[in-house]
N, C-alpha and C positions, 0 to 999 in steps of 0.2 A: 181248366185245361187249355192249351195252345192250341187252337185251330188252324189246320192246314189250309191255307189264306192262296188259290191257284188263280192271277187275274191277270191275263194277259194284256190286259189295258194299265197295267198302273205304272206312275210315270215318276219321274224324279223325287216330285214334291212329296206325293204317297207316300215314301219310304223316307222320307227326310222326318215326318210328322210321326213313323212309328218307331222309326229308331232313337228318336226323343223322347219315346213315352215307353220304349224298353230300356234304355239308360235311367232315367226316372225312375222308373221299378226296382232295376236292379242297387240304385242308389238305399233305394228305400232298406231291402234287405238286407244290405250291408252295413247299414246301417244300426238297424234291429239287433245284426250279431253282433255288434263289435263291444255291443253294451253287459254282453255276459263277460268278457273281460274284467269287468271290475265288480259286478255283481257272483261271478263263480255259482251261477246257480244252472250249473249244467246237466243235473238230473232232471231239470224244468223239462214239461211234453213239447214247449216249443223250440226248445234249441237245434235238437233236431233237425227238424220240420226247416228251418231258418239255414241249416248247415246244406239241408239237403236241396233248397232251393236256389241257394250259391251256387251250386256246381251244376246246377240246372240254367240257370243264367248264362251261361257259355254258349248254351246252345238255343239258346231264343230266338237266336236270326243267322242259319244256317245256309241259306244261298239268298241270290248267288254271292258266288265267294269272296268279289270284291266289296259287297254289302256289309256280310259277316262279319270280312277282315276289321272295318272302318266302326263296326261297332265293338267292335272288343277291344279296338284299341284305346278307342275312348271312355270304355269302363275300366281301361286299365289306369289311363293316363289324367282322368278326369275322377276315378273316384279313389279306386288301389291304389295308387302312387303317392297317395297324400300321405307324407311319415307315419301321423296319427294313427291311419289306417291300417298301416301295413304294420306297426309294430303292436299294435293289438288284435291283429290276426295271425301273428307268430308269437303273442302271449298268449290264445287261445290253442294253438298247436303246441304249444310247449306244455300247458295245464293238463292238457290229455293226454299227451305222450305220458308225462310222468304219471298220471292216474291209473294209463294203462302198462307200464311199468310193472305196476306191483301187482297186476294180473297177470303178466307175463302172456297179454296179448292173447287169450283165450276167453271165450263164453262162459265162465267158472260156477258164476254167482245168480245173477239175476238178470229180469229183461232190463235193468237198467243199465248194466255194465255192456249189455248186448249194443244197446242204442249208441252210448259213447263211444264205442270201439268203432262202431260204423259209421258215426259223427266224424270221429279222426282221418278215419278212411278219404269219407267224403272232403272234408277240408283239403285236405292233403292232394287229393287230386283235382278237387276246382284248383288249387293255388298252381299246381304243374304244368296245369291248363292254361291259366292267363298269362304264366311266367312265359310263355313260348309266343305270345305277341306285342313285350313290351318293354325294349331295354331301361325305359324309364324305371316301371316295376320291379323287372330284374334287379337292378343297383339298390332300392328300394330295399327289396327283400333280406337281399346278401348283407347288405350294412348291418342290418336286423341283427347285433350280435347275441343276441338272447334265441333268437329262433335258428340260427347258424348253430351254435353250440350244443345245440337240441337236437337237431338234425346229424349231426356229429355222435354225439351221446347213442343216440338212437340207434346208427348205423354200426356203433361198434359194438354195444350190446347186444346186440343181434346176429352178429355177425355168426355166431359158433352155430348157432340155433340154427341159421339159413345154410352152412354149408354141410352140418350135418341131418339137414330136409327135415328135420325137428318142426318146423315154427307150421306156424296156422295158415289156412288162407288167409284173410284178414292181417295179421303180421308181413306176408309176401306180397302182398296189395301196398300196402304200405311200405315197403320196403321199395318196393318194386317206383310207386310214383316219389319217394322223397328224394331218390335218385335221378328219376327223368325232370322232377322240379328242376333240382341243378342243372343241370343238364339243358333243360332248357333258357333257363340264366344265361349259360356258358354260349350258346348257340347264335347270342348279339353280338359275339366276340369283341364287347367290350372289354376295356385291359384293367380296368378297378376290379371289374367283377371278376374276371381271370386271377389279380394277384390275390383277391379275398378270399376265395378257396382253394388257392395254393396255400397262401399264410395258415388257413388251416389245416393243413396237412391231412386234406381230402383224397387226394390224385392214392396214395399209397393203399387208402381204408377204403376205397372202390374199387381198386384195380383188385383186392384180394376178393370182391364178388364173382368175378369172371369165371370161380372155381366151383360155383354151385351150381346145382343140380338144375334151379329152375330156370327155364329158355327166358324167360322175359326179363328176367332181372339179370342175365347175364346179359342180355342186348342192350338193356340200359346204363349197366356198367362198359359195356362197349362205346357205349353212345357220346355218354360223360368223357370218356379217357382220347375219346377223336378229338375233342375240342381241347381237351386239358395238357396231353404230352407232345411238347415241339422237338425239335431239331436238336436242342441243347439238354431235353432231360426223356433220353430217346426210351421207348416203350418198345423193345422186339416184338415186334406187332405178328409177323410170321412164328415166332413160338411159341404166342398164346394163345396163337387160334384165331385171331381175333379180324384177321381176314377173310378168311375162311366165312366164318359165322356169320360177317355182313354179306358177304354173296349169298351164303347158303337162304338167309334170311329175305334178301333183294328176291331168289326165284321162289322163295314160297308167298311172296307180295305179289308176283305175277302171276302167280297161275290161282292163286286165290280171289273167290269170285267177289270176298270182301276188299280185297286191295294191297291187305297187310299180311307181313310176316314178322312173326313175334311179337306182334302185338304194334306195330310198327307201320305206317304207310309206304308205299314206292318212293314218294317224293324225301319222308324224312330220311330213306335209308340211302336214298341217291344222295342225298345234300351230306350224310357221317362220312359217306365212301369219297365224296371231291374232297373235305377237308383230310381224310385219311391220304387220298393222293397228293398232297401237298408236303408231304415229307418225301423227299428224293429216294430215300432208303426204301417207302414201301409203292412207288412207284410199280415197279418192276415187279413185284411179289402180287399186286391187286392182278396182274395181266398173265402170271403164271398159274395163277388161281382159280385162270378160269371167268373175270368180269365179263368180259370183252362178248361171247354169247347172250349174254345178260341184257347188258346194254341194247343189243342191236333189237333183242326181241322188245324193248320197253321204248328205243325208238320206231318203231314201226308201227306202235299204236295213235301216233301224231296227236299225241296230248300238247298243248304248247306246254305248259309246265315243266312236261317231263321229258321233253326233246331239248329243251333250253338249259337243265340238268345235265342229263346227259353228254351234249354237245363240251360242257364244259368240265367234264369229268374226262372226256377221249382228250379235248386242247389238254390239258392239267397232265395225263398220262403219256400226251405223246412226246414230253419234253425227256425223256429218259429217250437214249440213241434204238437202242432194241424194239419199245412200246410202238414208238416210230412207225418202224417200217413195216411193223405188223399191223398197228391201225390204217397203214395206208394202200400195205394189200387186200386186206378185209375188205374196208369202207372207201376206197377211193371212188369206185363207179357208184355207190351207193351216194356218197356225201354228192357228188355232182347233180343226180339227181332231184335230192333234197332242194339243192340251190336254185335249180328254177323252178320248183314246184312250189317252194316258199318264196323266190323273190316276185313271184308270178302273185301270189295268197296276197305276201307282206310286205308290201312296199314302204319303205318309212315315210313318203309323203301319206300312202291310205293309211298308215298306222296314227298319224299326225292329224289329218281328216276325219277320223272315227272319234279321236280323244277330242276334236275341238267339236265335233257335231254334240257330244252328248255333254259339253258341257253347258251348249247353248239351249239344251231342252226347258220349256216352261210347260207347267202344269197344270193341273186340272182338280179334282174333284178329291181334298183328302181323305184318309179314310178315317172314317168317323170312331171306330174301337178303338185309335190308336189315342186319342187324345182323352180318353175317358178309363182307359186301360189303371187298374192298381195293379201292386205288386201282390196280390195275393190272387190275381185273378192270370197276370202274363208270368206267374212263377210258378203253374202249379202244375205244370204237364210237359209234353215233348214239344222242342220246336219251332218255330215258324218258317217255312221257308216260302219263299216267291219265286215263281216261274213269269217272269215275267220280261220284259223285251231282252235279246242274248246280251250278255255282258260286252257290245262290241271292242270297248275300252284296255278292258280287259285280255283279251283275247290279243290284241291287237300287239297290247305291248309286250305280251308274251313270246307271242311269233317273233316281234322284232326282235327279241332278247336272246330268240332262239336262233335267228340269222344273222346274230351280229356272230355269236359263239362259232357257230355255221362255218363263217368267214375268216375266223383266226382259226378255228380248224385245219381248212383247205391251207392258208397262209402257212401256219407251225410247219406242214407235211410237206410241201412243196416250195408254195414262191417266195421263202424268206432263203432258202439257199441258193435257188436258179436266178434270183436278181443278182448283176454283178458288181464285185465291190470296188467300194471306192478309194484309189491311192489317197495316201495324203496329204497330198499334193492339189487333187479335183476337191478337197475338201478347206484347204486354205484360199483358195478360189473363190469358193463360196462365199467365204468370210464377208468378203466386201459387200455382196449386198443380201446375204442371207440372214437366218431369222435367228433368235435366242426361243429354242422350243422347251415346254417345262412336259415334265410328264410326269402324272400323277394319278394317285387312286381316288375315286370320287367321294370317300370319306375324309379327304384332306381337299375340297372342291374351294374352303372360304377360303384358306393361305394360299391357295396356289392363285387363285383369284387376285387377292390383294397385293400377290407378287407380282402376279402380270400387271396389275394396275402400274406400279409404282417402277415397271422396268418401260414403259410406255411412255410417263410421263419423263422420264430420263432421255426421251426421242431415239427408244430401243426398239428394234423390229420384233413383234413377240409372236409365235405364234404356238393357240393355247388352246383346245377339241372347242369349248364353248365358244370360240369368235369363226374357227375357222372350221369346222368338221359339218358346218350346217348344209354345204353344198356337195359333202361330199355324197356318194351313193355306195360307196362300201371301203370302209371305216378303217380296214386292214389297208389298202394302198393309200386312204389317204394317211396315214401314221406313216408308213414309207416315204410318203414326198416329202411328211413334215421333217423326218430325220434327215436325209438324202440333201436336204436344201440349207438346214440348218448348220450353223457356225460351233455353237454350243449346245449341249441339254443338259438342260439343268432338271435333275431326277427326285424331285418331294418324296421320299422315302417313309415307311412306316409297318407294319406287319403286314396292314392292307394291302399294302403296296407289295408286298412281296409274295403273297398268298395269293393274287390274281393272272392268270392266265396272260391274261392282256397286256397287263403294264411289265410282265417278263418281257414279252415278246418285244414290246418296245425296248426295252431296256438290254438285249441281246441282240435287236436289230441294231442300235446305236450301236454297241463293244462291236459289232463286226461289220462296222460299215468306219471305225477306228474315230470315231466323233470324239471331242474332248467331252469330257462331263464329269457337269459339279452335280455333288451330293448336297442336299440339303433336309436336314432330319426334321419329321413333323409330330411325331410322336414321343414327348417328354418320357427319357430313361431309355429308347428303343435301341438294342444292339443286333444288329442283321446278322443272321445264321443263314446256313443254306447257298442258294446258289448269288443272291444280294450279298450275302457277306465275303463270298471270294472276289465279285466283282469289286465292292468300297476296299478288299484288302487294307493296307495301311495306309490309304487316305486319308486324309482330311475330310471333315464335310464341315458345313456353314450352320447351326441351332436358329431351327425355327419354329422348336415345339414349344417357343412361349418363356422359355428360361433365362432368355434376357432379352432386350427391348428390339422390337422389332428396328426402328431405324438401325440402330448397331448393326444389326445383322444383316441389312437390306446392302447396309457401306461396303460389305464385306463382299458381300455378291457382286454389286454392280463394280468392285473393284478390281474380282476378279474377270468380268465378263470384258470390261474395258482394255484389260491387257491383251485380251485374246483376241479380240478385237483388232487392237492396233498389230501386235505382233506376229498372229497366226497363231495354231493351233499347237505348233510345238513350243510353244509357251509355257505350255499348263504343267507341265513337271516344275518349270522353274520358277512359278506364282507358288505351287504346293512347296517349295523349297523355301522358298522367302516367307511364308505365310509361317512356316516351322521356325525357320530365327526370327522372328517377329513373335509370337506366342511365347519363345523360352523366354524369352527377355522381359513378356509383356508383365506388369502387376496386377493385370485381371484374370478371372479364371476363364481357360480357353476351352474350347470343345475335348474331348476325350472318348473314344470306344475301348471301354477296358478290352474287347477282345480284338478291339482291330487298331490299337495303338496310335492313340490321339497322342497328340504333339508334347502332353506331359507325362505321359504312359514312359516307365522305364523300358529302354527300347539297344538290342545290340548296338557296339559304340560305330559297328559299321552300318551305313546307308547301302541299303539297295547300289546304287552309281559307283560305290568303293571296294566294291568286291572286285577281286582281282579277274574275274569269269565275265564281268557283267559287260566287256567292253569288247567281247569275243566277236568275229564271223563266222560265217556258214564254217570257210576250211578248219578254221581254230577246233570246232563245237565237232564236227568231224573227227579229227584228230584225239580231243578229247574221249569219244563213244570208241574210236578202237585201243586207243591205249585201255580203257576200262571196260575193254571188252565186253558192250553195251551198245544195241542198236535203237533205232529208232526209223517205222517204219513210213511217217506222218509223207502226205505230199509238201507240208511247208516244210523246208527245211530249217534244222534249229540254228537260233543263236544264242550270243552271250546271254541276251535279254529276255532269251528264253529257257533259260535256266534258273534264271534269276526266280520266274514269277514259278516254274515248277518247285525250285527249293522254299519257297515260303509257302505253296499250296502243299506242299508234302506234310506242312510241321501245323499248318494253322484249318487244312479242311484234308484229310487224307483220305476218305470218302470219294469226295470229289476228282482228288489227285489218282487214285486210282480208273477213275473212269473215264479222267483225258488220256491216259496211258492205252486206257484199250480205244476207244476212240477214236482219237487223234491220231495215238500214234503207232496204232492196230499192232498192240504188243498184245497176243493173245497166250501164246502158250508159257509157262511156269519158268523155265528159264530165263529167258527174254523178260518177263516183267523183274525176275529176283535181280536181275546182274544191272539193270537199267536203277530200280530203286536204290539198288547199293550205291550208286557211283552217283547219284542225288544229293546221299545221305553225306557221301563223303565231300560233296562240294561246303567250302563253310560257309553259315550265314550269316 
């Protein structure tokens, strides 16, 4: 059995020496199973015993939490991830699904059929379990095309049984974790493992779970389809409930003294609801729904975890103009408060002070079970956990995480509109001795790195968060001076990049402070949807996810930065011009967004510049809105060039185009939006 190990003395070294001799153990047992694989002798008394001690292994070193973490990922990543491993542990899930198959997932026969049914069980959710700490695994798994196709098999053969509440416990157990396995895969938002169960034509064979009966395998089908359906393959999230469900689910994790609702934690169902906010469409529908309550009551509990969540699910929701003003009537005197209670708590030097004190910790006296420990002795019970000095570390960079979010918060809500903009004129200005700033999401952290290197060594002023944000003390103005001061920005693009809260914000502070900026894609095959992809519109951007040789593409940048440079900023239309007869002509193959019309992309024979509209003024664009008896109620007022970009958002994001209409150009009632669209429709493009 696992003895509850409480010693408030124990120190770095202690837990170094036990979580070596719990990895050990657990090696051993996975070991053990992997071998009925080839021997199929799974009526054996031990296989069992061996399945059920795997899924026990997850939980051998359950705090503190950054303990836990560090060991499970290292049994993921040092023992699971080995191919070997991983696909003779989806050959053993496969041997027993099909065993249990022909029992049709019931107690039928004997206690042997009993044991293997509950063998399967077990497997199936130790593996759901590890899959949710280890994208290595993840990839691992999913490649597993024999345990994929199983899992597949499984879920459709089942399917009739689960929605008409037919099947067994044991069957909805199962059912229930082969879907949160996925699900957890999907939750690294890696893009192999994304398109691998797409290619399997997963997303359609879950989403028809959402209709059964049982709460938990519907939230797991919720769970999956958060991470699975984007922008471009949209999932009406408001007519299957399936917002609804996560709230309703979020407040029975609140008020339950366990934590969870539906089987589900606060924290997993906070982190389904930010990537559900992430689609513009159900922005607005999470905040009619009713979140907004939600939220406030799970900030108030000052978990960092769960305020650092939250904080970035209110940034994430307030970018919709409506969510806005209501998160900032609600939480304005609220979030204020926050901000010196936490810059007071979490300062990033004390947060930088804490993380370097305890890495300098040395220690003392190992403890002795830990290096003598087998696996038949640390596998055979609940547990270990240590209370032992607070996880300052921890803790620290939580808070920080949670005041950075904090801070683009207050920013989104207020001082990204009350800073005033800049002509572009004070921005050609700049040029002369301003910076080349790159912005990017920290899972694209080595190119944007090796770009800043190689624009430096060119005797380019760079300025990139890692050289330059060390002094800053809040993160949000310094991102403001970096754009504000900058000549160009050059934007590292990628879903990450478009899925984050932050790198929006910079990227809609640049468009409205009228900066020039190159695109630069890091993500091999990515085409931007949403509100990224109206910005790149039909663009140009520079490939830097590796598809052809980085110098090539470095020539391209630094040749467009050079012009802009010497010329000023109203350059940049007519490098994207030359860059397009340069490409038709070129005999290599050139960049392309099949949906945002790369330079070989068949494209109308007229150019944006040759519409006969596009050269209009205010009186012109005037003239025009009364002959078409069509208003426009915007304090800019329009021009040719702004026609121009409403007739291509009408045809290429209509979503969008409608919510600059009310926005913008506070066309609210039914007539005024019809008469205004028509005389769009009728401009040619």
């Amino acid at each position: 059995m696992y003895s509850e190990i409480r010693d408030r003395g124990l120190r770095l070294q202690d837990r170094r020496e036990f979580l070596e001799a719990c990895v050990k153990a657990t090696d051993d047992v996975v070991h053990r199973l992997i071998t009925f694989a080839s021997t199929k002798s799974y009526r054996d008394s031990l296989f069992p015993q061996l399945v059920e001690a795997f899924l026990r292994s997850y939980y051998a070193i359950e705090k503190p939490v950054s303990y836990a973490e560090e060991y499970r990922i290292r049994v993921c990543d040092d023992i699971l991830s080995k191919s070997s491993v991983s696909s003779l542990l989806g050959a053993i899930y496969c041997d027993l699904t099909s065993l249990e198959m022909e029992h049709e997932f019931k107690f039928t026969e004997s206690e042997h059929n009993e044991e293997i049914l509950t063998a399967l069980v077990n497997l199936q959710t130790a593996l759901a379990n590890y899959l949710d700490c280890s994208p290595k695994l993840a990839m691992e798994l999913v490649s597993c095309n024999e345990y994929m196709e199983m899992v597949r098999t499984l879920l459709t053969k089942s399917l009739r049984t689960i929605l008409n509440n037919r099947g067994s416990k044991e069957l909805r157990l199962l059912v229930r974790y082969t879907i949160s396995g996925v699900y957890n895969a999907l939750r690294h938002e890696d893009e192999k493992v994304m398109q691998q169960v797409i290619h399997l034509d997963m997303v359609d064979l879950v989403r028809a779970y959402t209709s059964c009966e049982d709460s938990k395998i519907q939230m797991a089908s919720y769970m999956f389809l958060a991470y699975t359906v984007t922008e471009k393959s949209k999932l009406n999230l408001t007519e299957t409930k399936a917002i609804g469900t996560f709230i309703q689910s979020l407040n029975e994790a609140t008020k339950s003294q366990y934590g969870r609702g539906r089987g589900y934690t606060e924290l997993e169902l906070l982190k389904g609801i930010r990537i559900l906010a992430q689609n513009d469409e159900n922005k607005r529908a999470l905040v009619q729904q009713g979140i907004l309550p939600c939220l406030r009551e799970i900030l108030n509990s000052h978990k960092p975890d769960h305020e650092e969540e939250v904080l970035l699910i209110l940034w994430t929701l307030s970018f919709d103009p409506e969510n806005k003003a209501e998160i900032k009537e609600e939480f304005e005197e609220e979030m204020l408060n926050m901000e010196t209670r936490m810059t007071v708590n979490t300062g990033y030097q004390v947060a930088k002070k804490v993380i370097e004190e305890e890495k300098a910790v040395t220690t003392t006296t190992p403890l002795e079970a830990a290096s003598t420990a087998s696996a038949d002795v640390l596998l055979s019970g609940p547990g270990i956990g240590f209370e032992a000095e607070k996880e300052k570390s921890w803790e620290a960079r939580k808070r920080t995480g949670a005041l950075k979010a904090l801070k683009g918060l207050i920013w989104q809500l207020g001082t990204a509109e009350e800073k005033p903009l800049l002509e572009r004129s004070s921005s050609a200005e700049l040029s002369i001795g301003g910076h080349v700033m790159l912005s990017y999401q920290h899972q694209n952290k080595a190119i944007a790195t090796q770009i800043a290197q190689r624009l430096k060594e060119a005797n380019l002023k760079v300025w990139i968060d890692l050289d330059s944000m060390s002094s800053e003390s809040d993160i949000m103005e310094g991102m403001a001076s970096a754009i504000e001061n900058a000549f160009v920005i050059c934007i590292i693009y990628s879903k990450a990049y478009k899925d984050s809260p932050n790198t929006r914000s910079e990227a809609q502070y640049a468009y409205r402070m009228k900066k020039p900026i190159l695109f630069l894609r890091a993500q091999p095959g990515y085409q931007p949807d949403g509100w990224l992809g109206i910005m790149i519109g039909t663009r140009l951007y520079i490939d830097f996810s590796g598809k052809y040789p980085f110098e090539q593409k470095f020539e391209e940048l630094l040749h467009s930065i050079e012009k802009l440079s010497a010329k000023g900023p109203d350059t940049l239309d007519s490098i994207q011009t030359e860059k397009s007869i340069e490409a038709v002509t070129s005999t290599t193959e050139v960049n392309k967004t099949p949906d945002h019309s790369g330079p070989n992309d068949s494209k109308p024979s007229t150019t944006p510049e040759s519409r006969p509209y596009a050269s209009w003024d205010e009186k012109a664009t005037r003239k025009w809105l009364r002959e078409s008896k069509a208003v426009w109620n915007g304090k800019e007022a329009l021009t040719g060039r702004h026609l121009v970009f409403l007739r291509d958002l009408e045809s290429q994001a209509p979503a969008f185009f409608f919510d600059t209409l009310k926005t913008n150009g506070h066309l609210t009632d039914l007539n005024s939006l019809m008469n205004f669209v028509n005389a769009i429709k009728n401009l040619p493009s």
